[in-house]
Structures are given as structure tokens and as C-alpha cells.
Steps between C-alpha positions, in 0.01 A plus 500: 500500500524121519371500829191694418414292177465163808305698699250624242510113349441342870223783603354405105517112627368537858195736351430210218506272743249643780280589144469106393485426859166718532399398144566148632303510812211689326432277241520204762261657719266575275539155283382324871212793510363402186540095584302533826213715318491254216498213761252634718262587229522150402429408799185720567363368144573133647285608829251640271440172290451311785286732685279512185498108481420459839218759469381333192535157639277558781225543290453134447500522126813409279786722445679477200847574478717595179850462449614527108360221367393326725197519723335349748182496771561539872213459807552546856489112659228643770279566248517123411451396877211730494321318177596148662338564820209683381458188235578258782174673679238464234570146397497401909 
């Protein structure tokens, strides 16, 4: 009788065991899942922005950027040689 009441409690242990290992694994594999989704969606929102800025940018007017508070007005440095040289030309 004693011998049965080990078995049943090592066959309960080894069956516990094997179930957190699976839980374990699970929630670790799906914990990284859910990281690289977050991070590339982040990412892809990053590419985005810039992509958009760029776009905008190359437009030669000023792009203005918001962040909170705070806010400023960005323009693409060719546009600048453009106005120099063209303002260069009529005053020659």
C-alpha cells in the first residue's frame, strides 16, 4: 500500500512538472511573440515618419514637426542651395 501511495505521489509530481514546464515554455514563447510584434510595429511607424518627412521635405516648403509641447520648423538644406544659387544668378 505504501508503495503505491509513492508511485501515485511521484507520477502526480512528474505530470505537474511536464504541466508548468509547457505552461512555462508557452507563456515564454508567446511573451517574445508579442515583444517582436510590438517592436516591429514600432519600427514600421518609425519608417513611416520618416518616409512622410522625407516626402514632405522634398517639397521645398517647411515641415513642421510636433512633439508635446514643443514644436518646431524643418526644410530640406537643398532647397536652400537652390534659393542661393538662383539668388546668386539674378543679382550677377
Amino acid at each position: 500500500m505504501k508503495n503505491k501511495v509513492w508511485k501515485y505521489a511521484l507520477w502526480c509530481l512528474v505530470i505537474g512538472w511536464i504541466l508548468f514546464s509547457i505552461y512555462y515554455v508557452g507563456r515564454d514563447m508567446t511573451n517574445k511573440y508579442q515583444n517582436n510584434v510590438v517592436q516591429s510595429s514600432y519600427q514600421q511607424g518609425v519608417t513611416d515618419s520618416v518616409n512622410s518627412l522625407i516626402t514632405e521635405a522634398k517639397k521645398c516648403q517647411p515641415v513642421t514637426a510636433y512633439n508635446k509641447d514643443e514644436k518646431i520648423e524643418l526644410i530640406w538644406t537643398e532647397c536652400l542651395k537652390q534659393d542661393n544659387a538662383s539668388t546668386t544668378e539674378e543679382t550677377q
